[in-house]
N, C-alpha and C positions, 0 to 999 in steps of 0.2 A: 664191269664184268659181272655176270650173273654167279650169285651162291649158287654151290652146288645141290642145294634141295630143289631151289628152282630152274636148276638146268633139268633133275630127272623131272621134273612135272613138264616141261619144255616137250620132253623126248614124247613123255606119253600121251600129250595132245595131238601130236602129229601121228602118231599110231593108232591110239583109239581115242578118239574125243568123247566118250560115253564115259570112259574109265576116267578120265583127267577129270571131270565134274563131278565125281564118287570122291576122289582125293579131298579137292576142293571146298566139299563141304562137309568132310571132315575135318579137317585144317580150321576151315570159319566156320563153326556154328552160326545159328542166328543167335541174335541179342534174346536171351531167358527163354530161350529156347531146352536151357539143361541138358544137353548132349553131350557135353562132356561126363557128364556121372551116369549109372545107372538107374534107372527103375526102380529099382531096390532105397537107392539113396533119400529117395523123396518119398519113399510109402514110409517108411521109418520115421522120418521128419512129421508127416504129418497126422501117423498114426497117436506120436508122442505130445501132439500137440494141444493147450489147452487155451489157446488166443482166442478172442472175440472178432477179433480185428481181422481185414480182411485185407488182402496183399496184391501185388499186380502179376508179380511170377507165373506164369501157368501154371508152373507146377506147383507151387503152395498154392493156387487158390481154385485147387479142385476141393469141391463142396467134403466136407465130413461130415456126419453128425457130431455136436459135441454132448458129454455125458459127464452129470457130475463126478467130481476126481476121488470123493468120499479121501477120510481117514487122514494123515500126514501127507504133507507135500513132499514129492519124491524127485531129487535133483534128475536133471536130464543128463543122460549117459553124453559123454564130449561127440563134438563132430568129427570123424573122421578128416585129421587132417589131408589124407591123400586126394578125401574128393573134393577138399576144399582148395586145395592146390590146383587142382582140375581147372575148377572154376574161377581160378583167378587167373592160369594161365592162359582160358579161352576170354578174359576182357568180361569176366559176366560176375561184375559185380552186387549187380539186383540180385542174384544166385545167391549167391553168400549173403547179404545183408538178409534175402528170406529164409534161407536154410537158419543162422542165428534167431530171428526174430520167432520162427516156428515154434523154437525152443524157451521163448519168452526172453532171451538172452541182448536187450534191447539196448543197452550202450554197446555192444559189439556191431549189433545191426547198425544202431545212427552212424557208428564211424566210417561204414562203407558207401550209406548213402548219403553222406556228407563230400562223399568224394566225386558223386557223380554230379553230372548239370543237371540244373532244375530242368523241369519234364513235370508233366501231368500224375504220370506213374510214379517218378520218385517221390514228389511231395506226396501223392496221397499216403506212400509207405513209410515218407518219416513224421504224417502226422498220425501213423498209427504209434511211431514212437513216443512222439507227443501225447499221444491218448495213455499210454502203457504209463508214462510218468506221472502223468496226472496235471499237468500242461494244456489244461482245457482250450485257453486261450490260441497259443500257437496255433493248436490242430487244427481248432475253427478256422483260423485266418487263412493255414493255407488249406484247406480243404474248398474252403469258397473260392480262392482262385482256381482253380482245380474245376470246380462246377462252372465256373463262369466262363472257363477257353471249352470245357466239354461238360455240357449239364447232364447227360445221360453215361457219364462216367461211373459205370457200377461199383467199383470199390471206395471209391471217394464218398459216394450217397451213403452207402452202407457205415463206413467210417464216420463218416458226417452224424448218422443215427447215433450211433453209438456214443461219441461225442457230447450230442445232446442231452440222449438219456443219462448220461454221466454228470450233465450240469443238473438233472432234474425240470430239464424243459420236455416235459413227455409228451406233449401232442404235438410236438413237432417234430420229435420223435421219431411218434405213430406215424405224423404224417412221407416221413421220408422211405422208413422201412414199407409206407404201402408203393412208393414210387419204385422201389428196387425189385415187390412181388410182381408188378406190373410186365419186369422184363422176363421175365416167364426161364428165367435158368432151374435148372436143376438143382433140388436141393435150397437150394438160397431163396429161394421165391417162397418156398414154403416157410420157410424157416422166419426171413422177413415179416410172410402177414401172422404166424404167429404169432413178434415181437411186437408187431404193429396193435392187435388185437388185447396184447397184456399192458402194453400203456397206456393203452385211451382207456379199457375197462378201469384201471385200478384209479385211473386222474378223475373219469366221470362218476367211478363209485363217491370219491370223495366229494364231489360236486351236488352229487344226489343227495346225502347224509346232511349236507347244510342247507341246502335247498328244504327237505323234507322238514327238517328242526323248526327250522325258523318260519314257515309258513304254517304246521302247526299251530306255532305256539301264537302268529300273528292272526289267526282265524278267530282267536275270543276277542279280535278287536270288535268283529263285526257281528259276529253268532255266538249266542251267551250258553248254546248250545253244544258248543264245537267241545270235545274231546282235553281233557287236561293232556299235555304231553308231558305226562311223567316218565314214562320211560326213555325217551330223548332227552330229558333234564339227567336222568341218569348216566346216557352214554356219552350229549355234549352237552357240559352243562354253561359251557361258557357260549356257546350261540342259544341255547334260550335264554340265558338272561337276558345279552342284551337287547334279545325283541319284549321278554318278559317287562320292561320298564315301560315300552310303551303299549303295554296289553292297561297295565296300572292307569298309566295317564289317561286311557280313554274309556274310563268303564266309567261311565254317567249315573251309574247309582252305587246306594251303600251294598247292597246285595250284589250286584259282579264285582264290586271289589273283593269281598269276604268270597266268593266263591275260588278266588284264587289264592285261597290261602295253602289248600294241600300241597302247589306247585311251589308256591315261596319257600314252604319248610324243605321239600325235595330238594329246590338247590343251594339255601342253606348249609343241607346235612353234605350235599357234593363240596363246595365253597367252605364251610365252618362259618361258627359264629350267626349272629340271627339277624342280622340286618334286612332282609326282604321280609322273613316273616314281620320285623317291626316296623316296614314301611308299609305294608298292605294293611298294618292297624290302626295306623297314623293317618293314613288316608281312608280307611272307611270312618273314620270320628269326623269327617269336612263336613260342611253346610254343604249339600249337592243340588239345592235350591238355586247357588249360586254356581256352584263349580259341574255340575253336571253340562250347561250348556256349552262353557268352555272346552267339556272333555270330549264330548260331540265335536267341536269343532275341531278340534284335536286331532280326532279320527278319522276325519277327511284330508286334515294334513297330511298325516303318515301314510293316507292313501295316495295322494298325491291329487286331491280332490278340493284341495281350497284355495280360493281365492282370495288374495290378498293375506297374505302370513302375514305380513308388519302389523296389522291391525290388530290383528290374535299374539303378537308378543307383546304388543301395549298394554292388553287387556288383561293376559295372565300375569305382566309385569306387578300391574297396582294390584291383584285379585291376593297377592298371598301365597298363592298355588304354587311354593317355590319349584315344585319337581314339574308343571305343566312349563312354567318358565323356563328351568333348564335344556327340555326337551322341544322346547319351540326355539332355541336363541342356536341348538345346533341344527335344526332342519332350515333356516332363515341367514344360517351362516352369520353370526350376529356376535359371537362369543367372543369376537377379537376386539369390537367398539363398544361390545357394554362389558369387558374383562371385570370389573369390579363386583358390578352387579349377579355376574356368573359364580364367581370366588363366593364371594358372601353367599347366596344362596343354597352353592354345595353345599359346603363346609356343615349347613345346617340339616343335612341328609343325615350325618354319622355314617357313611358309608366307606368302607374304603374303596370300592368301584369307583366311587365317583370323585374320594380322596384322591388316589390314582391320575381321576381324572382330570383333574384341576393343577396338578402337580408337572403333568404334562403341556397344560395352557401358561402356566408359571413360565416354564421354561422357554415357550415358543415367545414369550413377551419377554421375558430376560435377554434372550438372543437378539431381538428385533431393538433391543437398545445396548447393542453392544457389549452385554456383560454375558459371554458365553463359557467361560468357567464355571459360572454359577451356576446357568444352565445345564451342564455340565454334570456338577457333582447332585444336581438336583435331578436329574433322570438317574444317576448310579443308586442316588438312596433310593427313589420310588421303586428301580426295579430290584434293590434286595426285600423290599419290606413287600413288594410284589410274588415273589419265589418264595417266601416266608410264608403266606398268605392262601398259598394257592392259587391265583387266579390269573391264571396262565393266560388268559385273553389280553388281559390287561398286560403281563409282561411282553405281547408280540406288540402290542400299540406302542410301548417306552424302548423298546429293541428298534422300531422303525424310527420313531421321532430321534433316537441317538444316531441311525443311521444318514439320516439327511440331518441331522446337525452337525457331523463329522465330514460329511459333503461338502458346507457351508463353509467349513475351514478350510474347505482344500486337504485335510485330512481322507484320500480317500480308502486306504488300506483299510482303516480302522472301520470308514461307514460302509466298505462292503463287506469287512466280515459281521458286525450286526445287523447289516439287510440280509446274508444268506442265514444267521443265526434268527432271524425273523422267520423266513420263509419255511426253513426247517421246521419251526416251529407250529410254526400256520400250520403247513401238512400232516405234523403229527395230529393237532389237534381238530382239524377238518376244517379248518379257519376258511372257508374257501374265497370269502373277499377279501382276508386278509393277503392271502395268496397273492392276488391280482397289486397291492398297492406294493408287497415286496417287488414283484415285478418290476413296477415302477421302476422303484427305489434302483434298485439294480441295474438297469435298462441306465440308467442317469449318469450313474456311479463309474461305469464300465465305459460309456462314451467320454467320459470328462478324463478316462485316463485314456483315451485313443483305440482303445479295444473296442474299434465298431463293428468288427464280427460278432462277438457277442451280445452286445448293445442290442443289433438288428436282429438278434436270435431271441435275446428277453421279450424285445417288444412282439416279434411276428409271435411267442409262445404266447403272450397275454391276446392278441387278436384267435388263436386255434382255439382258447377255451371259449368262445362264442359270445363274447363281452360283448354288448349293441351300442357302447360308446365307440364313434366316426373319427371324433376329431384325435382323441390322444396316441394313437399309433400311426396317425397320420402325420401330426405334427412331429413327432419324434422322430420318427423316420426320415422325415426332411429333414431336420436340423445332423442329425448322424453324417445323412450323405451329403450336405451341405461342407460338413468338418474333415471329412472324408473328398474334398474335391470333386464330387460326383454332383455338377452343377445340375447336371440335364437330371437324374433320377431325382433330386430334391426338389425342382419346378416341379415333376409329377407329383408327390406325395404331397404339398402346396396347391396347387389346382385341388387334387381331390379332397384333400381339407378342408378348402374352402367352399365345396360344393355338398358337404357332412349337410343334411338335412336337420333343422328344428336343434342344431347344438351351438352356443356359440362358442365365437373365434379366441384362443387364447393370448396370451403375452406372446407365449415361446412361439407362435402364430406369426404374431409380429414379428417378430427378430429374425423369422428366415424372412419374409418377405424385404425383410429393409434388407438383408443382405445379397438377396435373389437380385433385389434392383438395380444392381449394378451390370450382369452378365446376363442375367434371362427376365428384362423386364415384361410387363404385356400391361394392355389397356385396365383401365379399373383397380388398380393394383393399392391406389393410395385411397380407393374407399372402400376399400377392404381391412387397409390400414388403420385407418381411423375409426372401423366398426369394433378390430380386435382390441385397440385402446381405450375405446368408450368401456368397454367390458371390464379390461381388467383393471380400469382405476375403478369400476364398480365394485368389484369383490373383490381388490385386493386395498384396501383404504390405510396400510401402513405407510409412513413416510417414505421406506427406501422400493416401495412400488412403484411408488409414482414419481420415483428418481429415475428408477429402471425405465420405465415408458416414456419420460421424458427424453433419453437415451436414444431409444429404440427411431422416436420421431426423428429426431433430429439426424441418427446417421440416414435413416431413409429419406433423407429431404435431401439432402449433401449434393444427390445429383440433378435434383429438377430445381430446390432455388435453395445454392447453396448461403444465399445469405442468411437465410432465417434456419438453415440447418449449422451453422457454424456457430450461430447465437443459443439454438435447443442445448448443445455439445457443452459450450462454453459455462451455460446456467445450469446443464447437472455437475456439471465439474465442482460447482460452486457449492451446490446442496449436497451435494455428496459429504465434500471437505467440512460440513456445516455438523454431518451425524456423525457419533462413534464408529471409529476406524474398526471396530470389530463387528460390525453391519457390514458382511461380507456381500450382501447384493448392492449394495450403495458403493462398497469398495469397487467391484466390479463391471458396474456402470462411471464410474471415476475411469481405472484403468481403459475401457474400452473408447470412453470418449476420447481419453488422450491420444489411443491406437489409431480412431478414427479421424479426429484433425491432423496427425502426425499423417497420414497415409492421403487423405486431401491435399496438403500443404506440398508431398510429392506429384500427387498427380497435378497439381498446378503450376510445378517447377518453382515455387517455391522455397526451396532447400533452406536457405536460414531461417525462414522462421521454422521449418521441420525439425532442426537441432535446438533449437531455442525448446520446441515445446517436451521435445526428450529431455532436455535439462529437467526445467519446470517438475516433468511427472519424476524423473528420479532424486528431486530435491538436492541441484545440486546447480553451481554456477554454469554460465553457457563457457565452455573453453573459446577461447580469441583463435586458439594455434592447435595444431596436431591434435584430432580427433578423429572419432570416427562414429558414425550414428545410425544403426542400424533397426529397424520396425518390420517387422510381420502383418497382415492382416488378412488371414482369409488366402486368398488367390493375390495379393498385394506385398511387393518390397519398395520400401525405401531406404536409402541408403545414401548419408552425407557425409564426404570428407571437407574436412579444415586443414590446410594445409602451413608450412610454418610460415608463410606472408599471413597469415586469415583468410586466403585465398577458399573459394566454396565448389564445390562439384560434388552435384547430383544425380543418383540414378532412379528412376522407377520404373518397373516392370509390374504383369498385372494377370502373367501366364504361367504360374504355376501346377505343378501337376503333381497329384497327388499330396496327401495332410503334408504338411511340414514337419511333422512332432517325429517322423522319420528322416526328413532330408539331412542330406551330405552337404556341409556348410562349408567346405574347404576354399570352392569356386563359389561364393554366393557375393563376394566382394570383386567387381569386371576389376582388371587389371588399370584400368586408366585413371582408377578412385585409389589403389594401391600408389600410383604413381604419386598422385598428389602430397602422399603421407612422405615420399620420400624424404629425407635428411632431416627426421625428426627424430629427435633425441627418444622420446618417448612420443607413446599414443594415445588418450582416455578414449574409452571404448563407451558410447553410451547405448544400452540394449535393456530392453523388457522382454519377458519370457513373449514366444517360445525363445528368441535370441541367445538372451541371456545364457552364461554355463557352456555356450558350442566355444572347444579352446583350439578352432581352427581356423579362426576368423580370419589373421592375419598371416604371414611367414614364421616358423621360427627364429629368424634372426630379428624380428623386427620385435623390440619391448614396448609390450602395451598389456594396458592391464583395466577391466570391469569397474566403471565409476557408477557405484551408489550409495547413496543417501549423503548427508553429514554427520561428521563424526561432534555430539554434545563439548564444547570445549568447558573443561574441569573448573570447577574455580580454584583449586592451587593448584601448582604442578603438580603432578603425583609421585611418589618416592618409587625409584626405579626398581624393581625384581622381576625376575624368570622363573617362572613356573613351569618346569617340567614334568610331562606324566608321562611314565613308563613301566614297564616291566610286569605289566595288569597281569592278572590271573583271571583268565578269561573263563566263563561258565563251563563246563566240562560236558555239557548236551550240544556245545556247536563243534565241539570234535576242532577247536582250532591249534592248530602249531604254535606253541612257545615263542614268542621273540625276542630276538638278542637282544642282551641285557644292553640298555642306554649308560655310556661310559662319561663323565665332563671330560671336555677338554683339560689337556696339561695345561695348559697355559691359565695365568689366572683370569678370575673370571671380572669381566667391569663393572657388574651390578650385584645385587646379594642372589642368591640362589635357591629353590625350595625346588626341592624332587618329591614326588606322589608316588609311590609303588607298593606296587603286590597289594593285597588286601586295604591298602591306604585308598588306593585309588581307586573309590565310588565316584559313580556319578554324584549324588549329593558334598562329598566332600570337593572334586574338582572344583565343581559347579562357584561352592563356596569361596575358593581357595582363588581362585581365576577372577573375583569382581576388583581388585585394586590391584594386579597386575598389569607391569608394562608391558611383557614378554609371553605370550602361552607358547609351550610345545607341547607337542602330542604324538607319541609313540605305540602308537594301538591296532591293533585290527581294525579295519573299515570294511563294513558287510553292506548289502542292498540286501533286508531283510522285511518284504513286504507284509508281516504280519507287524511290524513295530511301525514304519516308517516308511512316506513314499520317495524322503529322498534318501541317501546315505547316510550311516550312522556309524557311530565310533563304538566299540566293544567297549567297555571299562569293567573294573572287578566289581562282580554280584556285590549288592545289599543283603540286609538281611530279609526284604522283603521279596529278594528277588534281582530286582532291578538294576539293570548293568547296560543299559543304552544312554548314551548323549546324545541329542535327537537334535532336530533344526526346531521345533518347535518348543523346546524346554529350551534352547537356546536362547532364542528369541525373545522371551521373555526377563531376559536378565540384564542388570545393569552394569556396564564393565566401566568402572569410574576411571582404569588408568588404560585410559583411550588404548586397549594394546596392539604388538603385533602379532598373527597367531599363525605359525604353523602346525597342519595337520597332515603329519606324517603317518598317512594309515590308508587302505587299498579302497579308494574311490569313493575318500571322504566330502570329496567337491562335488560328484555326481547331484545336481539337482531332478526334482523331480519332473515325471512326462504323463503333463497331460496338458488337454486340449485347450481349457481354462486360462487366464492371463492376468488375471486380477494382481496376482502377487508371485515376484520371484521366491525358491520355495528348494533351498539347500541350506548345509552349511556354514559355509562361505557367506550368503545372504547372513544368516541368522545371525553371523557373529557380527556382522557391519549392525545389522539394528541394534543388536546389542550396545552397539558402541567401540567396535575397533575401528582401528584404525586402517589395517591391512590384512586380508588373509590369503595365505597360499595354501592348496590342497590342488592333491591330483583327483583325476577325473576317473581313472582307470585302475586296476591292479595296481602295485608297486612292488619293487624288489626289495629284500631286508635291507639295500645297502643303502635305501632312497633314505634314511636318516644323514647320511652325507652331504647327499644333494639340498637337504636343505637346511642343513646343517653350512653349506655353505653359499647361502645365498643369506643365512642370519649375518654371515660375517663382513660377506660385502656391503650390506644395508648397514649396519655398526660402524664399518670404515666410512661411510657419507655416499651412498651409491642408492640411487633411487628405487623404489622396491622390483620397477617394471625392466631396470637396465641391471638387477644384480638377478633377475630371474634372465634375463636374457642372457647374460655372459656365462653364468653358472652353466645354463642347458647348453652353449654353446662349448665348453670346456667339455661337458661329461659327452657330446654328440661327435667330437673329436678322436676322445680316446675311448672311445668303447659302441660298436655296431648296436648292442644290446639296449643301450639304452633312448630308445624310441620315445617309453613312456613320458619321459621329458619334456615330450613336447603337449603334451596334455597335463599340464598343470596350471591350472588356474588361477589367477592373480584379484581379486578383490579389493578396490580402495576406494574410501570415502576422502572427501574434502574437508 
């Protein structure tokens, strides 16, 4: 039976049909059409408005001019709730979520466009929320999908700009805001090329200011006539220095040395202290009988005019000429295989430029033998004694080398805030090729945690400023969309890489090609291969390079004879285990090779020996019975169950879509390898990142738990205690909530007991207090706090230095003599980190197994205050004799009975060594 509204609408069609269609589309609006409010509603909105950002709304995104707000910021008058009611009852959500956003009101705006289905137009409006937070990342991501279903999507572009400009990628910037004057709108078009015209002016000014400097000051290499640039020494004095070093090295008489004397004192007086002026007096006192011909040849170097350098480093080598020597061993790339002979001859400069400089070669050769702590605190001192000093040039060079040494560790929070505090800095100071290598850096940093929107934003920035180097945003680009599952757009950036004219082919060259070989191979491929290895065992002659190339061959052989590529695989594994485990490219060509015969051994249906070699990489016995063995690689799953006969079944698939560092791992185990598990008491899970930390592998009713490493067996038993930390007084700048205070149990206790609380509980004292315990608990906050840490970390009470984070990586490094078991009861203390990289598992849970527990349980997610219960009674069942992976199962299965809420249960993590 029809409602009475739509019986009168019934009556009026049959009467007048012109009037029933008047009704009609009053009743339904169109979608953001804004008919339900007045005219009035939206002038108000957008008269008040002070957004950058642009919206899909019609009605918010008629053009305004905006005009600075001068004086205090003036709260916006509330929105009329009548016409907001309007607009919720016409179904026009994007209405409301623009009308708030107008008002810059941007958590009210994402809650309504979080309610809508993705769409072109919602994403581009919640990545202007994303822009409004400061969420660079998100916005990009979805902003590109957004261009990629519709590229001429005006708001998106404009958004996209803005975006850009906001990371400081300004001529891509420029380049987008001229795409949007392009579409010729009103208002916006103008407005665009004017934004367009302020980015590239102010990126090129800077461009020109170092350009100018440094060519100045390089013209007395060649014209003894050329102009002193003192006034450049003045305004940058850190780019004429370092062309000024080699204006010194190549002035072939005693008279253009001294003629450069007024320029030394000028940047001196800029820099302090006199070291140039007493290098230009120390080298006019040389025999230039003998050193004059060298400094000619010199000058054709650094023109890029001579033939055969090696012979002119011999030469300067035995000549004395410590500072021609120095300046030859870095244009010859040389500094890394005569390290000794570089050190000694600085040091004899008395400079601290070049102190600086050698302090940063210290480091790169500390690292490359595994001692990276040292390396470590040996870039913090060069760059306080650097900011002390003045010589800001010098501190963006130890700002980057901290950056890609923090890379190296898989640290990467850390190494992109010193790449963007590099970059920063470059700009202030006109650095403009420093510019380009932050780039890099960044470009690096951002793909290795999954963020290849921005990755591919760094790099296409560093191609707009008009670099004439082919190959390095070629390669990179491939290897992004490579990581990125974008098989077909990686072969392109690969072909045109390879076809970069007079540049040669690199490592990272390599490594897409050997990976491309599998899904998009093509003719010639492996003597391309072998031209970009010839290369970089040339200029990269450190041991774990030519571990990595070894590598590189060997998985690209895997498919044409895989015999002699199972033996390359097999003989880095070898050399790898041979270097210091903190030689994190040796670690990482180790891991990969394991990744890659582990992922072979499936596609050969091979399946035992595929769990045999997961054992192997996780250093731990093969299980006979009930496991399960999981591998990523690329586009590649393998996946082994053991079953409780020993029985074997294997899956490989080879069709993945899209990075994994995203996937939904719920279904990634087919049902028929589930079966095999059946009537197993228990499961060992064996998995390497990305795997590793997904706690949906299997069912919840089924008990299994994450096998790695071995646990050090003690030589005495160790004397039994629980150490509990609790009731932290958390730093008062993270605004966190109080937690209920940790009560013991009535009952007595089995073991002796030590609680940590309130101001007891530092990290340093935990830390301490936790290496001859058998029992850790942890009652704390757990934050994902990407300026500390890129996996999860535990709040504890300030230091006095500060210091209130338990981190995976301070973890890591400690020795827990009483093998313990460690609960971390704190919100998403198991959370490992995401990035693209696989070298090493890289959470909590991990950290304490190297450490040397025994077992750790943390959740993955949020927690409830009352989650000290939950595992609070899963200590009690493991105490009573119940295995860690069957009292986490029956616990979660108690609290998933009596209570809807607790979900989070099922995302708790189980960690155990053998």
């Amino acid at each position: 039976m029809l409602k009475p509204a739509y019986d009168k609408v019934l009556v009026l069609a049959l009467a007048t049909p012109v009037l029933v269609l008047t009704v009609l589309l009053a009743r339904t609006p169109s979608k953001g059409s804004g008919a339900p409010v007045s005219a009035q509603f939206w002038a108000e909105r957008r008269s008040a408005s002070r957004i950058e950002a642009r919206l899909t709304h019609p009605e918010a995104d008629r053009y305004r001019p905006r005009m600075s707000a001068g004086g205090c910021p003036v709260a916006p008058e509330p929105i009329p709730l009548r016409d907001l009611a309007r607009l919720e009852e016409a179904g026009d959500l994007s209405g409301i979520a623009s009308a708030y956003a107008l008002q810059g009101e941007w958590n009210q705006a994402a809650s309504f466009l979080e309610r809508m289905p993705a769409s072109p137009d919602r994403d581009s409006d919640l990545a202007a929320v994303y822009l409004a937070r400061g969420s660079h990342e998100q916005a990009l991501r979805l902003l590109d999908g957004v261009l990629k279903a519709q590229p001429k999507h005006a708001q998106a572009m404009w958004n996209r700009a803005l975006v850009l400009q906001a990371m400081g990628l300004t001529m891509k910037a420029a380049d987008t805001f001229e795409q949007v004057a392009l579409m010729g709108e009103p208002g916006w078009s103008r407005e665009a090329k004017a934004n367009a015209r302020e980015q590239r002016d102010a990126t090129m000014e800077r461009a020109r200011r170092w350009k100018e400097a440094r060519e100045a000051t390089l013209a007395l290499v060649d014209d003894p006539q050329a102009p002193l640039p003192l006034e450049a020494a003045r305004k940058d004095p850190g780019i004429v220095r370092q062309a000024f070093y080699e204006v010194v090295r190549a002035a072939p008489s005693k008279e253009r040395v001294l003629a450069l004397l007024p320029l030394a004192q000028e940047l001196d007086r800029g820099h302090g202290g006199s070291a140039l002026t007493d290098y230009v007096k120390r080298v006019s006192g040389r025999n230039f009988t003998r050193r004059g011909v060298l400094s000619r040849e010199y000058a054709s170097l650094v023109r890029g005019k001579l033939n055969q350098p090696d012979k002119l480093l011999e030469r300067v080598l035995a000549s004395g000429e410590d500072d021609l020597f120095l300046g030859t061993a870095q244009h010859t790339r040389a500094t890394r295989r005569m390290f000794s002979q570089v050190v000694e001859r600085a040091k004899r400069q008395n400079d601290p430029w070049f102190n600086l400089y050698i302090e940063r070669e210290e480091a790169i050769r500390e690292t490359a033998e595994g001692q990276w702590w040292k390396a470590e605190q040996r870039i913090f001192n060069a760059l306080q004694r650097c900011r002390e000093g003045g010589l800001s040039t010098r501190c963006v060079d130890l700002e980057l080398r901290l950056s890609i040494l923090y890379a190296d560790l898989q640290r990467l929070t850390e190494g992109e805030q010193h790449a963007r505090t590099a970059w920063a800095w470059a700009r202030q100071l006109r650095e403009w090729d420093m510019e380009f290598t932050a780039l890099e850096a960044l470009a690096a940093i951002t793909r290795s945690r999954g963020d290849f929107a921005s990755s591919r934003a760094y790099v296409e920035e560093w191609s707009a400023r008009g670099h004439v180097n082919c190959v390095w945003p070629r390669e990179n680009l491939a290897h992004t969309y490579y990581l990125d599952n974008r098989m077909d757009d990686a072969r392109r950036e690969v072909d045109a890489n390879a076809a970069c004219k007079n540049e040669p082919l690199s490592l990272l060259f390599a490594v897409n090609l050997a990976e491309l070989s599998r899904t998009r191979p093509k003719p010639g491929d492996e003597a391309l291969l072998r031209q970009a290895l010839t290369w970089a065992n040339h200029s990269n002659p450190m041991p774990s390079d030519a571990v990595y190339a070894r590598y590189v061959e060997g998985r690209f052989l895997l498919d044409s004879d895989r015999a002699r590529g199972l033996a390359l695989l097999r003989q880095t594994i070898t050399e790898a285990e041979a270097l210091p485990r903190g030689d994190s490219l040796a670690r990482e060509a180790w891991a990969l090779s394991y990744s890659s015969l582990v992922t072979d051994a499936g596609k050969a249906g091979e399946y035992t020996q595929a769990l045999e070699l997961m054992a192997a990489q996780l250093g731990t016995p093969v299980p006979q019975r009930c496991a399960l063995a999981a591998a990523v690689h690329g586009e590649r799953t393998v996946l082994v169950a053991r079953g409780t006969q020993g029985q074997v079944l294997g899956h490989y698939e080879t069709d993945r879509q899209g990075p994994f560092i995203r996937a939904d791992t719920s279904r990634l185990v087919p049902d028929r390898l589930r079966e095999v598990l059946r009537g197993c008491e228990r499961v060992d899970v064996l998995a390497w990142p990305p795997v590793f930390g997904h706690t949906d592998l299997l069912p919840p009713e089924v008990p299994w738990s994450f096998r790695l490493g071995r646990t050090a067996q003690p030589r005495t038993t160790p004397t039994a205690r629980r150490l509990v930390v609790s009731s932290v007084d958390a730093p008062a700048l993270l605004q966190l909530p109080r937690l209920p205070q940790w009560l013991p149990s009535q009952e007595p206790e089995a073991v002796p007991l030590q609680v940590l609380s309130g101001s007891d509980a530092t990290p340093a004292r935990v830390l301490a207090d936790m290496r001859d315990a058998t029992e850790i608990e942890i009652h704390a906050h757990g934050i994902m706090d990407p300026a500390l840490s890129d996996a999860s970390l535990v709040v504890l009470s300030p230091e006095t230095s500060g210091r209130y984070a338990l981190t995976a990586d301070v973890v890591r490094q400690q020795t827990l003599t009483g093998a313990p078991m460690v609960f971390l009861a704190a919100c998403s203390a198991g959370r490992a980190a995401s990035t693209t990289t696989s070298h090493e598992p890289f959470s909590l849970p991990a950290a304490f197994i190297d450490a040397g527990a025994r077992a750790v349980l943390a959740s993955t997610v949020d927690i409830p205050d009352a989650a000290g219960r939950f595992f609070d009674g899963v200590r009690r069942r493991i105490r009573e004799g119940a295995a860690p992976a069957v009292a986490l199962r029956d616990e979660r299965q108690r609290w998933l009975e009596r209570d809807s809420r607790a979900g989070w249960t099922r995302h708790v993590i189980l960690v155990e060594s053998y």
